[in-house]
N, C-alpha and C positions, 0 to 999 in steps of 0.2 A: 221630739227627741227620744231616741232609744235610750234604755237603759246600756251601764259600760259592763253587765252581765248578761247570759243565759244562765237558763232553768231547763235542768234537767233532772233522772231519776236516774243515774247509773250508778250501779251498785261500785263504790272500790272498797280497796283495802291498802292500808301501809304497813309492811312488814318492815320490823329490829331485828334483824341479826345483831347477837351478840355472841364475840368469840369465845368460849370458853377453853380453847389450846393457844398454845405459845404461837405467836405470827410466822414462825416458821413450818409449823405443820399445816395452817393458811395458805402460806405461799405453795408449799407443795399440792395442793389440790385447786390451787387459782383455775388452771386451765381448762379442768372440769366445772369446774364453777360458773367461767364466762361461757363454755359451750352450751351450759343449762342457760345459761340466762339467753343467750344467742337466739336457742331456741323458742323460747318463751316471748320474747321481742317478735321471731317468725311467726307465729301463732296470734300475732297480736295482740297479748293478752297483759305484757309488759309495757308501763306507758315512760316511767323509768327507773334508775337506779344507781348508787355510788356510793363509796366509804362515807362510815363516820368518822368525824374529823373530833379529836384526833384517831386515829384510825383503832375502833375496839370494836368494831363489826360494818354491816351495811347496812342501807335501805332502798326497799325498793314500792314503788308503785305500782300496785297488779288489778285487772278491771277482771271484776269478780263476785261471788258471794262466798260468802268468810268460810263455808264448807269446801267451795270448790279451790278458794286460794290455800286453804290448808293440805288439799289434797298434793296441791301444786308444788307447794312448800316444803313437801315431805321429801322430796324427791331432789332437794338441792343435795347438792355431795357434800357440803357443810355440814347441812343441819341431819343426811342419813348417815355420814361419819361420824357423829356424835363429835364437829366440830365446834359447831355454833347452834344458839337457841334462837329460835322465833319468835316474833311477839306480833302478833297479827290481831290490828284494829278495824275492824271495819266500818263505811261510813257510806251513805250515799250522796252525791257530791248534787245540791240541791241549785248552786251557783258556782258558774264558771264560766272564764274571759269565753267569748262569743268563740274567737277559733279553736279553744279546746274543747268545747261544745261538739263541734265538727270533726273532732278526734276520737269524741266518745263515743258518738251515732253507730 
């Protein structure tokens, strides 16, 4: 019998956004926001991401190492509009369901 995991070594990280402007200055820069992540998703480097509920920033999942997702991070129009702060943990994900294994590879 298999185990209901794999073992892997890939580096992530989960990033908090937290908003520190009113949700309408938010709203005005969404569009830049989803194009960076858009991007970031093409790159394959985004595995996901979505508000916190109740909504006072996001989070997202980036495959990474904590220098290189900081680098990545720098560059949301949030957090270089001096919208929202980061808080970037990074972890390496040692077990994971078998098909997300084959997402990490």
């Amino acid at each position: 019998m298999s185990a209901p995991f794999a073992r892997t070594d890939t580096p992530l990280c989960v990033v908090v956004l937290t908003y520190v402007a009113p949700l309408d200055a938010i709203d005005a820069r969404m569009k830049e926001h989803v194009a960076w992540l858009a991007k970031g998703y093409a790159e394959g480097v985004f595995l996901a991401s979505g508000r916190q509920i109740p909504r006072t920033g996001g989070v997202i999942l980036i495959r990474g190492e904590k220098a290189a997702v900081e680098a990545v991070v720098a560059t949301d129009p949030f957090v270089s509009g001096g919208l929202a702060t980061a808080e970037i943990t990074a972890f390496t994900a040692s077990m994971v369901l078998p098909g997300i294994a084959e997402l990490l590879a």
